[in-house]
Backbone as CSV, one residue per row, in Angstrom:
resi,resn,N_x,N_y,N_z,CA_x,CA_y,CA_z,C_x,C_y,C_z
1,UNK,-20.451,-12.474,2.622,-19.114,-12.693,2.119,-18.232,-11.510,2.527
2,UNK,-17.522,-11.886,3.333,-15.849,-10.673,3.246,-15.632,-10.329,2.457
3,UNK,-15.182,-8.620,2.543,-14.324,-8.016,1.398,-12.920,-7.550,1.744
4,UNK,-12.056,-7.815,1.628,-10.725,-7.054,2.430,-9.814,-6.018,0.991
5,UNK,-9.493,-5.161,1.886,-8.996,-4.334,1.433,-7.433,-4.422,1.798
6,UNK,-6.479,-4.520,0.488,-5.220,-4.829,0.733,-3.837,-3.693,0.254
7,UNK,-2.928,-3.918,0.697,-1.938,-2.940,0.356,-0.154,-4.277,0.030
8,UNK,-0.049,-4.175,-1.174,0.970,-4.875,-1.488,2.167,-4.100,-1.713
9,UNK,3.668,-3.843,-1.447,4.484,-3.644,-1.924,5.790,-4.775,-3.343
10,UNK,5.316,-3.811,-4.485,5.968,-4.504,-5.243,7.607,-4.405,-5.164
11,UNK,8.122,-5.455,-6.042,9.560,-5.634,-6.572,10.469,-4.095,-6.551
12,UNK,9.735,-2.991,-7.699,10.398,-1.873,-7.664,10.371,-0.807,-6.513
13,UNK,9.308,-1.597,-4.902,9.093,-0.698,-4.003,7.889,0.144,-3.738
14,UNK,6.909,0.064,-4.880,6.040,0.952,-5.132,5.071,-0.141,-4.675
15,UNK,3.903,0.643,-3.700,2.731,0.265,-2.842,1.569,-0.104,-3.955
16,UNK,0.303,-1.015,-3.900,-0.689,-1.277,-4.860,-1.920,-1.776,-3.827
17,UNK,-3.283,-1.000,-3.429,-3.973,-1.227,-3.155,-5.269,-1.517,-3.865
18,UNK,-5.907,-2.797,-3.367,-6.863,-3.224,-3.942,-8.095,-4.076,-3.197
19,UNK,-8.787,-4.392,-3.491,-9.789,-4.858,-3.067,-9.800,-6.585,-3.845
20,UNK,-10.346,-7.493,-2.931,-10.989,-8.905,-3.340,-11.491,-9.423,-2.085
21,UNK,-11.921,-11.118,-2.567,-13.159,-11.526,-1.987,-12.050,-12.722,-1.011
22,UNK,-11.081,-12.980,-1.888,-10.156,-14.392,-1.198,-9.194,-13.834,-1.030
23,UNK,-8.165,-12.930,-0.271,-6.706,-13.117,-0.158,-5.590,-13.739,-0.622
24,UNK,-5.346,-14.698,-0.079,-4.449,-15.357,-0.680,-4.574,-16.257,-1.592
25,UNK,-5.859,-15.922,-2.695,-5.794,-16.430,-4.441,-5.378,-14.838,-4.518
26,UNK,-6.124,-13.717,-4.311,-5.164,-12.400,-5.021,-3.632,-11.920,-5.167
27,UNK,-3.690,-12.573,-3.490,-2.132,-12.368,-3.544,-1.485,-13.111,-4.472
28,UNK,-1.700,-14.415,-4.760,-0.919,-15.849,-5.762,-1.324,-15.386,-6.725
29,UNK,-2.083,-14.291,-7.720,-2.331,-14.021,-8.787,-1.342,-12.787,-9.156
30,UNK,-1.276,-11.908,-7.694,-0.033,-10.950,-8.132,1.383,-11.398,-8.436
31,UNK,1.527,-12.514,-8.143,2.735,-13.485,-8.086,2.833,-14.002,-9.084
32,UNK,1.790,-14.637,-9.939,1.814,-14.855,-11.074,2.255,-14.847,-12.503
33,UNK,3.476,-15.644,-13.101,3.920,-15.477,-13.911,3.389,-15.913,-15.649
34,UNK,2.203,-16.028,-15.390,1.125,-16.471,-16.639,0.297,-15.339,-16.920
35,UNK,-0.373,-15.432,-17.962,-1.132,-14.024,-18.241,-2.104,-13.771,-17.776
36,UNK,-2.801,-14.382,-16.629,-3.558,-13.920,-16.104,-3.116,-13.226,-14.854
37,UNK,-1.906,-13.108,-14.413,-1.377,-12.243,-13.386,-1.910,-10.812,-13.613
38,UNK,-2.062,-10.325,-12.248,-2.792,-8.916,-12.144,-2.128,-8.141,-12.939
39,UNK,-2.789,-7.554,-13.619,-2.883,-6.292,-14.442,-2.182,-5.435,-14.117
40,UNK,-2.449,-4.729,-12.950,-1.461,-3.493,-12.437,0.000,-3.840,-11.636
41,UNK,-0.050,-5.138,-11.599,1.717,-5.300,-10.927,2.000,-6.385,-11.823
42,UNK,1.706,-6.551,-12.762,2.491,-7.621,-13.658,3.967,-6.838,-14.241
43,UNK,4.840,-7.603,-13.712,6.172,-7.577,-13.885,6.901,-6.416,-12.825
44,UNK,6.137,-6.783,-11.700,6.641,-5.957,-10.764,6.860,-6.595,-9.629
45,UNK,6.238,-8.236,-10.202,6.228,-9.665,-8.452,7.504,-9.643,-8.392
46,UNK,8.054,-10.446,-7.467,6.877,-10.659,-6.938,6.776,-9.701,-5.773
47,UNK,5.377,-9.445,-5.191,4.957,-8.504,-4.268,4.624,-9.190,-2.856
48,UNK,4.587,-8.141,-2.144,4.912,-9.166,-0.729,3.532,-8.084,0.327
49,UNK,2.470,-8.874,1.050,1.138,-7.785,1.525,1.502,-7.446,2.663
50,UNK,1.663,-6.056,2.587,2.106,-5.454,4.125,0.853,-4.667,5.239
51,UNK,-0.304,-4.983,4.303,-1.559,-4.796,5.303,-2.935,-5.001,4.723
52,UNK,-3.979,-5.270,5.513,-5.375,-5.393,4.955,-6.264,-5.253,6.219
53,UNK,-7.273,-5.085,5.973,-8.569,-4.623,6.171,-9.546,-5.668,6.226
54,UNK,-10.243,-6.341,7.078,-11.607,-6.798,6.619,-13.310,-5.816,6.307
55,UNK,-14.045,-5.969,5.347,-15.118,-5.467,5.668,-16.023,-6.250,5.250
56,UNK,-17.453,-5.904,5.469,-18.137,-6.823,5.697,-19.307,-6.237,4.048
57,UNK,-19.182,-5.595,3.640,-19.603,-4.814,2.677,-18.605,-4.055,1.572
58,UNK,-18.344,-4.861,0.273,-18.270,-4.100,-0.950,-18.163,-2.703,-1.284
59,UNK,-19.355,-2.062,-1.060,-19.017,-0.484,-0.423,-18.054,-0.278,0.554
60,UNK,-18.321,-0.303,1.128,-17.485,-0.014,2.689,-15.972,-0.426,2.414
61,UNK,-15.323,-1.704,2.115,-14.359,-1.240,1.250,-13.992,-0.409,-0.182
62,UNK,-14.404,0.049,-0.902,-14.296,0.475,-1.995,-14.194,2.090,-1.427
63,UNK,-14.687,2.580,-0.766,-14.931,3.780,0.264,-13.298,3.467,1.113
64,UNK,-13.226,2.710,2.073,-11.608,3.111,2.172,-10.646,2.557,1.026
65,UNK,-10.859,2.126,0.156,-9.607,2.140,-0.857,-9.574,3.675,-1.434
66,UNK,-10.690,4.144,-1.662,-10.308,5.362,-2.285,-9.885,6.300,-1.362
67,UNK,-10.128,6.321,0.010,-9.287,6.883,0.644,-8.088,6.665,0.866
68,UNK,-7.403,5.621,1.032,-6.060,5.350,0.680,-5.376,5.360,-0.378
69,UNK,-6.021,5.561,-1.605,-5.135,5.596,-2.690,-5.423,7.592,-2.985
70,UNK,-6.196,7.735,-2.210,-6.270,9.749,-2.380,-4.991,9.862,-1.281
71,UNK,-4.539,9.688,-0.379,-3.430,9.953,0.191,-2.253,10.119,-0.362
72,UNK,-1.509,10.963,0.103,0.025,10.814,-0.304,0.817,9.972,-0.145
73,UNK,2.054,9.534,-1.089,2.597,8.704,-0.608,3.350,8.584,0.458
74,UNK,4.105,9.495,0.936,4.405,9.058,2.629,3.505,8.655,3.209
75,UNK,1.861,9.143,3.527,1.183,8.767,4.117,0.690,7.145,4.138
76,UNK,0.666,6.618,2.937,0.824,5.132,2.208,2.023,4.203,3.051
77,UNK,3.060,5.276,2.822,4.444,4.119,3.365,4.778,4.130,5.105
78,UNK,4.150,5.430,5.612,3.820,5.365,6.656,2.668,4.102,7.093
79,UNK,1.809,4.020,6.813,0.893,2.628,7.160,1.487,1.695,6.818
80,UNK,1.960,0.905,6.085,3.026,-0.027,5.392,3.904,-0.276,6.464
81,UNK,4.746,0.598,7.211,5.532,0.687,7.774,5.145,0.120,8.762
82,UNK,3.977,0.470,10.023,3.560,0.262,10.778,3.463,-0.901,10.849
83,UNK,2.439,-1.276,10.092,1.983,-2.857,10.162,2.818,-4.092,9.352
84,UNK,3.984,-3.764,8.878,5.462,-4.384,8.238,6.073,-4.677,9.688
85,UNK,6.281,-3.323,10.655,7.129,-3.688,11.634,6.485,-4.509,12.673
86,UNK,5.447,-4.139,12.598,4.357,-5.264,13.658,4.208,-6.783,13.774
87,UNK,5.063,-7.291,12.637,4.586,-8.742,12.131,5.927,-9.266,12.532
């Protein structure tokens, strides 16, 4: 099973990386206006994914999320940026 590692920019601008197994049910859950909408961006949708990652191992993502969320934030909006203007 895939694990991808994602980077969403919310409503107020502020970046949210996370990990799941399906994409676009995570993404439609950050979007979510019922109470099961994600936890950490509820009332911040809706959020729009400006990059991800596939891996093939659980670890192996969880290992670069924490490297991306130990970064600074320029360094964050710098990647964002990149792969925002790419699309």
């Amino acid at each position: 099973m895939p694990y991808f590692l994602y980077l969403v920019r919310c409503r107020d601008n502020s970046l949210y990386c996370g990990i799941t197994t399906d994409l676009k049910r995570r993404i439609a859950e950050h979007n979510s206006f019922s109470k099961k909408a994600a936890k950490y961006t509820r009332g911040r949708y809706p959020v729009k994914l400006v990059y991800w990652e596939k891996f093939d191992t659980r670890a192996d993502a969880s290992v670069r999320e924490a490297e991306i969320k130990n970064w600074p934030k320029n360094k964050r909006e710098e990647l964002a940026a990149i792969v925002y203007n790419c699309k």
